[in-house]
N, CA, C and O atoms as a MOPAC input file, in Angstrom:
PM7 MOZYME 1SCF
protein

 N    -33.28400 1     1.54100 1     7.74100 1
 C    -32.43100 1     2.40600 1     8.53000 1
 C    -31.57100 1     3.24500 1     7.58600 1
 O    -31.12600 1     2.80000 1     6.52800 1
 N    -31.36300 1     4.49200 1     8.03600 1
 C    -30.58600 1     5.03600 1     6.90000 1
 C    -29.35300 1     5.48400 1     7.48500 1
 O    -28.98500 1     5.66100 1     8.64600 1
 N    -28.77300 1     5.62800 1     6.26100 1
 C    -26.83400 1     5.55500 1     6.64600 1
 C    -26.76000 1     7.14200 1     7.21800 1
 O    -27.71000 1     7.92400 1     7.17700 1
 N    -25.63200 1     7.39600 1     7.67600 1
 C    -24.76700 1     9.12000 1     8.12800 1
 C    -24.16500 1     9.85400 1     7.23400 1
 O    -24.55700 1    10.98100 1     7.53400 1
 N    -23.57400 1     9.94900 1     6.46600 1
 C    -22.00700 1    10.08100 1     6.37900 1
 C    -21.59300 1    11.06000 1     6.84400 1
 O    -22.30700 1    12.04200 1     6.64100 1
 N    -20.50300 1    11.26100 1     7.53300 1
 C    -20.40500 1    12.79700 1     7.91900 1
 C    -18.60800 1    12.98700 1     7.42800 1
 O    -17.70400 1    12.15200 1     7.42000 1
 N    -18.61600 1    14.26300 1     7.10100 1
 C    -18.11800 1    15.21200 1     6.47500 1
 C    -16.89800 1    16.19200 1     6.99300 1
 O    -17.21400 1    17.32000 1     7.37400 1
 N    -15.27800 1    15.72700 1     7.02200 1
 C    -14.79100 1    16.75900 1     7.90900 1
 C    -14.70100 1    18.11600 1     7.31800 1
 O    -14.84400 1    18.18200 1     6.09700 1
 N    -14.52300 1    19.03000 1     7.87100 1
 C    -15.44700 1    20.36800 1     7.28300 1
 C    -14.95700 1    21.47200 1     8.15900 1
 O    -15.09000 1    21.29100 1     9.36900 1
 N    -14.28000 1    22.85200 1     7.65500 1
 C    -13.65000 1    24.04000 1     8.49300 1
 C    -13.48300 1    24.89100 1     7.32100 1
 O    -13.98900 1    24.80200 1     6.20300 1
 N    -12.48400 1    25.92100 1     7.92300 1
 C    -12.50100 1    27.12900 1     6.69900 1
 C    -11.76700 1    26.69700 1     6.46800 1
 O    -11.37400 1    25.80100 1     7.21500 1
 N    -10.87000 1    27.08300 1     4.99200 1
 C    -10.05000 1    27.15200 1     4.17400 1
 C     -8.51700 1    27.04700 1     5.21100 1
 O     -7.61300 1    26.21200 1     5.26100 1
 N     -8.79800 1    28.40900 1     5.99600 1
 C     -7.51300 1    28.68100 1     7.26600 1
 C     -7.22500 1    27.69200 1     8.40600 1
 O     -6.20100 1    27.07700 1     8.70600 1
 N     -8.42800 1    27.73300 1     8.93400 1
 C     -8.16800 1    26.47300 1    10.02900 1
 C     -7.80200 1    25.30700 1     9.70300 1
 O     -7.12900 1    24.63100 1    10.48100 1
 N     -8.31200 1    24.69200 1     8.05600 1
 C     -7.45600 1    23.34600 1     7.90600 1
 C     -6.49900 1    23.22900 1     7.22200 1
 O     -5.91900 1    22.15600 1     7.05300 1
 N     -6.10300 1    24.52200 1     6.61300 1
 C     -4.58300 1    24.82800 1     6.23000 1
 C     -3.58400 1    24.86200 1     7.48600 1
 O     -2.42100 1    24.48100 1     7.35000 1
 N     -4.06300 1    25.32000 1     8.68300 1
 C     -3.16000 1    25.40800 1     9.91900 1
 C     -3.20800 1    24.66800 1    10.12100 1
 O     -2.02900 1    24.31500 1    10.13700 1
 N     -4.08700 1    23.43500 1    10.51000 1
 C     -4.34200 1    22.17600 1    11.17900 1
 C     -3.57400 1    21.00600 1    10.41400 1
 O     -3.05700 1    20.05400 1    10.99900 1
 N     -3.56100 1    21.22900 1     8.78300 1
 C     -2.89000 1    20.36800 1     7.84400 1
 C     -3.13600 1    18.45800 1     8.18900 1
 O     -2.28900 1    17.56700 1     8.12300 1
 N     -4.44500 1    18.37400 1     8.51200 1
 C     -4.36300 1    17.17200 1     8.46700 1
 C     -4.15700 1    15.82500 1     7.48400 1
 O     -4.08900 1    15.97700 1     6.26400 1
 N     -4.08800 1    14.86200 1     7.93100 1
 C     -3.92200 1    14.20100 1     6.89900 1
 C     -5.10700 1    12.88300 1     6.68200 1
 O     -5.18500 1    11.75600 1     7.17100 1
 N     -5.90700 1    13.60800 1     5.75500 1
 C     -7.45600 1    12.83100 1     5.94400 1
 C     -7.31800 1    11.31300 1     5.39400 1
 O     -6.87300 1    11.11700 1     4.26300 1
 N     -7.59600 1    10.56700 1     5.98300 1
 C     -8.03900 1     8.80200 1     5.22800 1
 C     -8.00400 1     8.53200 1     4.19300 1
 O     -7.84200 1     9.55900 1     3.53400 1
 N     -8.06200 1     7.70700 1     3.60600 1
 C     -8.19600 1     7.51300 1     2.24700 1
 C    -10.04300 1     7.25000 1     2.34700 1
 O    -10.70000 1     6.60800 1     3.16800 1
 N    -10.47800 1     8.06600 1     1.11200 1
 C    -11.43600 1     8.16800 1     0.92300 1
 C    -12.60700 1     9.50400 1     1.51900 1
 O    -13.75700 1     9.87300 1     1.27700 1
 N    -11.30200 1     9.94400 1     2.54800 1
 C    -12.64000 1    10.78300 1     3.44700 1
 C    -12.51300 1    12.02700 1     2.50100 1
 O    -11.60600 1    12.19200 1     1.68600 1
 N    -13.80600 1    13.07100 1     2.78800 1
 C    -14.05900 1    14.28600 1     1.89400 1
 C    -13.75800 1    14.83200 1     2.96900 1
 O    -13.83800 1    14.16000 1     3.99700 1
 N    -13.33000 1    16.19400 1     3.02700 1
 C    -12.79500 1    17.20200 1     3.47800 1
 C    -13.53900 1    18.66400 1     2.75700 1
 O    -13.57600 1    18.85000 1     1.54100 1
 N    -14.02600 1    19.48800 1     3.64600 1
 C    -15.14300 1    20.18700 1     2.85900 1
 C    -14.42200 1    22.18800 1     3.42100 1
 O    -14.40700 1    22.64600 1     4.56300 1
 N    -14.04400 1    22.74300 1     2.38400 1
 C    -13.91500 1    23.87700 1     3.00800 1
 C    -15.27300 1    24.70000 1     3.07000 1
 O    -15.91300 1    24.48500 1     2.04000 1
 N    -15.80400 1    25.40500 1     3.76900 1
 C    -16.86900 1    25.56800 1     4.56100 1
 C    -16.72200 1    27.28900 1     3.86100 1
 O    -17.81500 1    27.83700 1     3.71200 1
 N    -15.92900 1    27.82400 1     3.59400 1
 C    -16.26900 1    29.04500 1     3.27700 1
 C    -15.48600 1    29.27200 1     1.64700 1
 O    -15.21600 1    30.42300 1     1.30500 1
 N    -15.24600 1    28.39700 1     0.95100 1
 C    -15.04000 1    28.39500 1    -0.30600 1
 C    -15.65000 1    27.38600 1    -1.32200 1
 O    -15.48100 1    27.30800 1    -2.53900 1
 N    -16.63800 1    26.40900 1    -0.22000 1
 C    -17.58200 1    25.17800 1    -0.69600 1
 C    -16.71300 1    24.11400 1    -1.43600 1
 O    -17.21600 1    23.03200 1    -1.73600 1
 N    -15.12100 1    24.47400 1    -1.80300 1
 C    -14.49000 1    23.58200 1    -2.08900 1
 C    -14.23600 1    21.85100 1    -1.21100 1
 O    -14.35600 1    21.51000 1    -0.03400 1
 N    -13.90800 1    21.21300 1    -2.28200 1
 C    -13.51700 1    19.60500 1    -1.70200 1
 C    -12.01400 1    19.25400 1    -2.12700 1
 O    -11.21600 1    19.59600 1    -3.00000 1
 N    -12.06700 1    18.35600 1    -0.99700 1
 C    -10.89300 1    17.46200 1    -1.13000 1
 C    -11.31900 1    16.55600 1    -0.63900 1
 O    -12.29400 1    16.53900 1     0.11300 1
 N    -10.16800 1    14.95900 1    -1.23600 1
 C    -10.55700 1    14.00300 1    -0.75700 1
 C     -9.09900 1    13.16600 1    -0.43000 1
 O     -8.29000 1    12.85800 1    -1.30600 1
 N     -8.93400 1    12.84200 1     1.15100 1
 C     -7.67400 1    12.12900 1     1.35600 1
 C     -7.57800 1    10.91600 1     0.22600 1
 O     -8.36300 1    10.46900 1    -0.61100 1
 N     -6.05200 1    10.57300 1     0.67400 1
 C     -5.71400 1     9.42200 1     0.19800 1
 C     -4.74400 1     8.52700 1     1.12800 1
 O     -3.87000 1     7.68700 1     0.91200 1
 N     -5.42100 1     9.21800 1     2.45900 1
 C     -4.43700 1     8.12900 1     3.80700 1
 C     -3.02100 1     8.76200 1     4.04000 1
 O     -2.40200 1     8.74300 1     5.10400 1
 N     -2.62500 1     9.31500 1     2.87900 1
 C     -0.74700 1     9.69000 1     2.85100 1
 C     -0.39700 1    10.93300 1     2.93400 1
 O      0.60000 1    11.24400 1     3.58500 1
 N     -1.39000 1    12.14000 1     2.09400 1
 C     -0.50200 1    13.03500 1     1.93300 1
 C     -1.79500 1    14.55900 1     2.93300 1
 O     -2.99000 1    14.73700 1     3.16700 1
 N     -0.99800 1    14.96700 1     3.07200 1
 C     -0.95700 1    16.20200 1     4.01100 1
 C     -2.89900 1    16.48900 1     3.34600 1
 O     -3.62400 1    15.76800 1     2.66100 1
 N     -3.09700 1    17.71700 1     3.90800 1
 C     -4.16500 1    18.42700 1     3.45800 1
 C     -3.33300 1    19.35200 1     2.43200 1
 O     -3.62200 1    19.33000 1     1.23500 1
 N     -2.46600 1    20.03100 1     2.84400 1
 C     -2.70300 1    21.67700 1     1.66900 1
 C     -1.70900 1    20.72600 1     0.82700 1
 O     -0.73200 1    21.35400 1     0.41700 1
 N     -1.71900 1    19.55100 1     0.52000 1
 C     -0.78300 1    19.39200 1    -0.95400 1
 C     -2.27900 1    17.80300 1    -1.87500 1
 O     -2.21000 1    17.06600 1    -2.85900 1
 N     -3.14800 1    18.00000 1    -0.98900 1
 C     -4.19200 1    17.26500 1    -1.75700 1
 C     -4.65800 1    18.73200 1    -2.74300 1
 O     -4.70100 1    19.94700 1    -2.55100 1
 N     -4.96800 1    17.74900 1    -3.91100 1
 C     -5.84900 1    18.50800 1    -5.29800 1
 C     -7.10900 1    18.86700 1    -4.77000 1
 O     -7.59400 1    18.32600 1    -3.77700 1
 N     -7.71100 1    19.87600 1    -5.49400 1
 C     -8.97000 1    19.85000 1    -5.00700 1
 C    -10.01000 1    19.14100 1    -6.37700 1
 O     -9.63800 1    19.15500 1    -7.55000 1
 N    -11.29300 1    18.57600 1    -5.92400 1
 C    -11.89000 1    17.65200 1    -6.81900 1
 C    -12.45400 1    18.97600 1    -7.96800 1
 O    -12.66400 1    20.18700 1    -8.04400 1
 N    -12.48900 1    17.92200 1    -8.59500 1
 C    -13.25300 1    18.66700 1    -9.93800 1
 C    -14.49300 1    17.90400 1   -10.64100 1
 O    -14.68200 1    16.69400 1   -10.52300 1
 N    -15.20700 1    18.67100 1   -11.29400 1
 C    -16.21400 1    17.81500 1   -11.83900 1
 C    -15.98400 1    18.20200 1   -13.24600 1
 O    -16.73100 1    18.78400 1   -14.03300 1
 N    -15.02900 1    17.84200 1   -13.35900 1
 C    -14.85900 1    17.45300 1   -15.18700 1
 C    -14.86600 1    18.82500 1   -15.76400 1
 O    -14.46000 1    18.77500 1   -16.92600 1
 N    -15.27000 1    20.40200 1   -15.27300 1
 C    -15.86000 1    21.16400 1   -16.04800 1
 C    -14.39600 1    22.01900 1   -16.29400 1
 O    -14.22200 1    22.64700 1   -17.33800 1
 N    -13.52500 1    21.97800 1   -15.37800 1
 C    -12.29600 1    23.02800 1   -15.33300 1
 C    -11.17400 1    22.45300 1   -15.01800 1
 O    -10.94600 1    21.24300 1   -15.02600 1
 N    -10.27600 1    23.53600 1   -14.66500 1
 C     -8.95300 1    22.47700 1   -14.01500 1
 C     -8.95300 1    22.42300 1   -12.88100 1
 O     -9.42800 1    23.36900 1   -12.25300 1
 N     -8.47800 1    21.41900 1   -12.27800 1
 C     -8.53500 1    20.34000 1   -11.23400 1
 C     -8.11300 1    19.00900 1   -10.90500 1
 O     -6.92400 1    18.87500 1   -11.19600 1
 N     -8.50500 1    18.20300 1   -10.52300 1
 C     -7.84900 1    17.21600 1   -10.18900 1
 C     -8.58100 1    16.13300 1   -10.93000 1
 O     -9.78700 1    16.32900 1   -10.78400 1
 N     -8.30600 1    14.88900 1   -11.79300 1
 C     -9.04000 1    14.49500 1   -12.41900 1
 C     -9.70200 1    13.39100 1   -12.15800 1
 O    -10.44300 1    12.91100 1   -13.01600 1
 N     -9.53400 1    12.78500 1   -10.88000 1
 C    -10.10300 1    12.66500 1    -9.96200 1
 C    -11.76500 1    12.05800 1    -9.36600 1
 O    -12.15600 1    11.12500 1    -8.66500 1
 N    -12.43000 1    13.27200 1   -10.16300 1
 C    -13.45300 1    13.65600 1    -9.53700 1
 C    -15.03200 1    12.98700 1   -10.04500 1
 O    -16.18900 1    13.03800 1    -9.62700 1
 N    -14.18100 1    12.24300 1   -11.38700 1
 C    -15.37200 1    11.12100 1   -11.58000 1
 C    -15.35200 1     9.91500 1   -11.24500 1
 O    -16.34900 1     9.19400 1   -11.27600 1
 N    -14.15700 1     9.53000 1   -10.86500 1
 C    -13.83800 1     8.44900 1    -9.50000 1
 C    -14.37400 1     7.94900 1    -8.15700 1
 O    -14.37700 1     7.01900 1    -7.34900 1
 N    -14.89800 1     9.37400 1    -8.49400 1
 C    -15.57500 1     9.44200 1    -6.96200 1
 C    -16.78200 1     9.37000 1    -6.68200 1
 O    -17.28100 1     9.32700 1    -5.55800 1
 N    -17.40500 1     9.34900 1    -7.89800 1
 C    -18.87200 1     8.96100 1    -8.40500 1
 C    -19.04000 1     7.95100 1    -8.25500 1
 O    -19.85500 1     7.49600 1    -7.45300 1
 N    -18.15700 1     7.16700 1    -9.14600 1
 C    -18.39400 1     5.98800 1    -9.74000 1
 C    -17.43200 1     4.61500 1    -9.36800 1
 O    -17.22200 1     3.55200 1    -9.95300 1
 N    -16.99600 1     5.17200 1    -8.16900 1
 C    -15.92200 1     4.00200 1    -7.50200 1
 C    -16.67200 1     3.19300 1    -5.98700 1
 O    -16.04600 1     2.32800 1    -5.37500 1

């Protein structure tokens, strides 16, 4: 049987207005800048980092998330 995962996911605007405050662990996907975020249960949406993959600046984060 194979797993789901699903993905909360909007533009950049709508979840800047909406400002939720995602789970710990959940990805958060902006849909028209392909950017990520990933809650941590506590803090808002527009004051989460966005992930990085090691290549630039960002949140450092983002090999954690690989490998956790």
């Amino acid at each position: 049987m194979a797993a789901t995962v699903q993905v909360k996911r909007g533009t950049a605007s709508a979840l800047a207005t909406a400002n939720p405050t995602p789970a710990a662990g959940e990805i958060v996907w902006e849909s028209d800048t392909n950017k990520l975020k990933v809650g941590d249960g506590t803090t808002a949406y527009s004051s989460l980092p966005y992930i990085s993959t090691g290549g630039g600046s960002g949140s450092s984060y983002g090999s954690q998330l690989l490998f956790s």
